[in-house]
N, C-alpha and C positions, 0 to 999 in steps of 0.2 A: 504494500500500500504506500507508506514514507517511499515519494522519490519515484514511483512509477505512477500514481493515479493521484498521489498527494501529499501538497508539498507544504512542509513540515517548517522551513526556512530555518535550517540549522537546530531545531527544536533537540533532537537526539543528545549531539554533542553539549547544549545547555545543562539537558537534565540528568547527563553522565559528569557533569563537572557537581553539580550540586549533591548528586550520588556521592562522588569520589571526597568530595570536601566533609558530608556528613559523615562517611567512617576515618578524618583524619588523614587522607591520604592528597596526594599531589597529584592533580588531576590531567598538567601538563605533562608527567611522565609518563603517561597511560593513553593521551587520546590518538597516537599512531595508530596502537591497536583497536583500539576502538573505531577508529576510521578502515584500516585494512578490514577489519570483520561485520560492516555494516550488513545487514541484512539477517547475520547470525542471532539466532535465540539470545535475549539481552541477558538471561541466569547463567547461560553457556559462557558467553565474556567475563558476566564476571566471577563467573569459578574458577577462572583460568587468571583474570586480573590479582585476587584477593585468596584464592586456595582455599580456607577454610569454606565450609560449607553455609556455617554461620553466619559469615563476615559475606560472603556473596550472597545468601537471602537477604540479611539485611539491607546491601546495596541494592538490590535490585528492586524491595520495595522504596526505597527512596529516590530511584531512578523513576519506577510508574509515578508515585506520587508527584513528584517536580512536572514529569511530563503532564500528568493529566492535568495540573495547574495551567501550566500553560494551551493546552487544550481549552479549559474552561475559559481563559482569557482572549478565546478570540485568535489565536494564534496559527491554526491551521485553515487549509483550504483547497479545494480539487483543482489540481494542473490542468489547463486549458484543455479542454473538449475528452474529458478522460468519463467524465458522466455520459456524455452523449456517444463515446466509445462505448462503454458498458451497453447500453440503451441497443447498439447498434449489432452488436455484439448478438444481444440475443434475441433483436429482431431477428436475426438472422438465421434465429433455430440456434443459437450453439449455447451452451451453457458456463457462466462466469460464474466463478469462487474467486473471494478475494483470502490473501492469506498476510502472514504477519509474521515477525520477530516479536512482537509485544503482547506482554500477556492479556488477557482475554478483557480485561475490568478495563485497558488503554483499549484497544482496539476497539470495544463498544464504546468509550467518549468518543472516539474519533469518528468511526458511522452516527454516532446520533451530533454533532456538531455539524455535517455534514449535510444530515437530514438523507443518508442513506442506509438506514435500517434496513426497509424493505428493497433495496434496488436489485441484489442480487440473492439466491434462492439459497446459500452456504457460504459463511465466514470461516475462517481457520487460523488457528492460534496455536503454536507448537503444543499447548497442553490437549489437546483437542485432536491432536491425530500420536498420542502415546508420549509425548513430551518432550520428542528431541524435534530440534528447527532446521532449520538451514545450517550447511548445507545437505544433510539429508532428506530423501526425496518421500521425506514418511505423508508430510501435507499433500504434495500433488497425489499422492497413490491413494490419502483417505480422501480425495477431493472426487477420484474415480470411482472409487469404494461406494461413497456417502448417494453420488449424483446418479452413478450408473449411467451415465453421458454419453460414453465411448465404450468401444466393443475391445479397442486394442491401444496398447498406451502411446501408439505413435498417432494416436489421430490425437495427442493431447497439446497442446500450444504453452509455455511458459513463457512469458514476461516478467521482467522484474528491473533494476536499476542494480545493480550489483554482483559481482562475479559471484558471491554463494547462493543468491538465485539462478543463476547461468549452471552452475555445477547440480543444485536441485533437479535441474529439469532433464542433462546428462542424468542423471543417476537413474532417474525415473524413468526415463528409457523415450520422452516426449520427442514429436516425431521435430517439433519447430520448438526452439529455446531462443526470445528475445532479449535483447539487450538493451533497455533505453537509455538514453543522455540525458535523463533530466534530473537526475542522482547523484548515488557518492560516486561510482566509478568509469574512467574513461570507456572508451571504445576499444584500444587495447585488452584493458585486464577483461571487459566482458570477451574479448574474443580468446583470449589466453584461456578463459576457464570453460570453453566452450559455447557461444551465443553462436548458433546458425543465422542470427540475422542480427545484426546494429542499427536502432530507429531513432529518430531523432526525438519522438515521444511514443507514448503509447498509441494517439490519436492515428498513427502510421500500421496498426495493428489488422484493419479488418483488411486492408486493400493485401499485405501482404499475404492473408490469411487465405483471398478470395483467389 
């Protein structure tokens, strides 16, 4: 969602710094990795930032929390024609899931800030398809699972803004893995980690698709 369908304006990096400051830590020694691993399950980063297991729950509720402040503040808002993508999308006969690094309590401020509850018929939040994210391919496979959409996983399309959506969609065996520019990652690193296509936004989706 952050970065492919909506943009966030650096929203992430904010509420990983107010994260990182809440457990006492130095949040400019950490946001490389936090940028290399956009897209990644946010408990997964920070189990790998902070180790303990304690210290990374705790983090990562104070990451939701900061985020969804900002959320509530008016802060977020959908990337140029990425609703009317959706819209079109499933004019189209094909079925759209939106999926997430953010645990399920951000991801619903974010649809209802939005005013996209009901746009699409499945949301997914790494707890939700057995708790690992990106980049394994557990969401797209419980996205086939749940919708029963597709008969085989290469009629399945991924898009995302970030090489561990790109490696997601490899993994899951999707027959079209996009890369958009309107994210954390260039056009390189999505093509490094596999994107069969690089779009300038999502809005470039249905025409490749058709």
């Amino acid at each position: 969602m952050a970065g492919t369908t909506v943009a966030d304006g650096g929203l992430v990096e904010q509420a990983f710094t107010a994260a990182a400051r809440h457990l006492g830590a130095d949040p400019d020694e950490m946001i490389d990795y936090v940028r290399a691993t956009m897209g990644e399950s946010k408990i997964s980063v920070f189990r790998h930032l902070f180790g303990e297991e304690a210290k990374a729950q705790e983090a990562n509720r104070a990451f939701e929390a900061a985020y969804a402040e900002l959320v509530d503040g008016g802060r977020v808002h959908a990337l140029p024609g990425a609703r009317e993508t959706i819209e079109r999308l499933q004019g189209q006969g094909r079925t759209v899931v939106l999926t997430t690094g953010f645990a399920r309590a951000t991801q619903d401020a974010i649809l209802a800030a939005l005013g996209w509850q009901d746009l699409v018929p499945l949301t997914l939040c790494p707890a939700d398809a057995g708790g690992r994210g990106r980049p394994y391919p557990d969401m797209v496979l419980a996205a086939l699972l749940r919708t029963a959409a597709a008969d085989d996983v290469r009629q399945i399309a991924v898009a995302g803004d970030t090489s561990y959506d790109m490696l997601t969609g490899v993994r899951a065996g999707a027959g079209l893995v996009a890369g958009v520019l309107t994210g954390a990652h260039d056009a390189a690193a999505l093509r490094a980690a596999g994107a069969t296509h690089v779009l300038d936004s999502v809005a470039d989706l249905p025409g490749v698709l058709a």
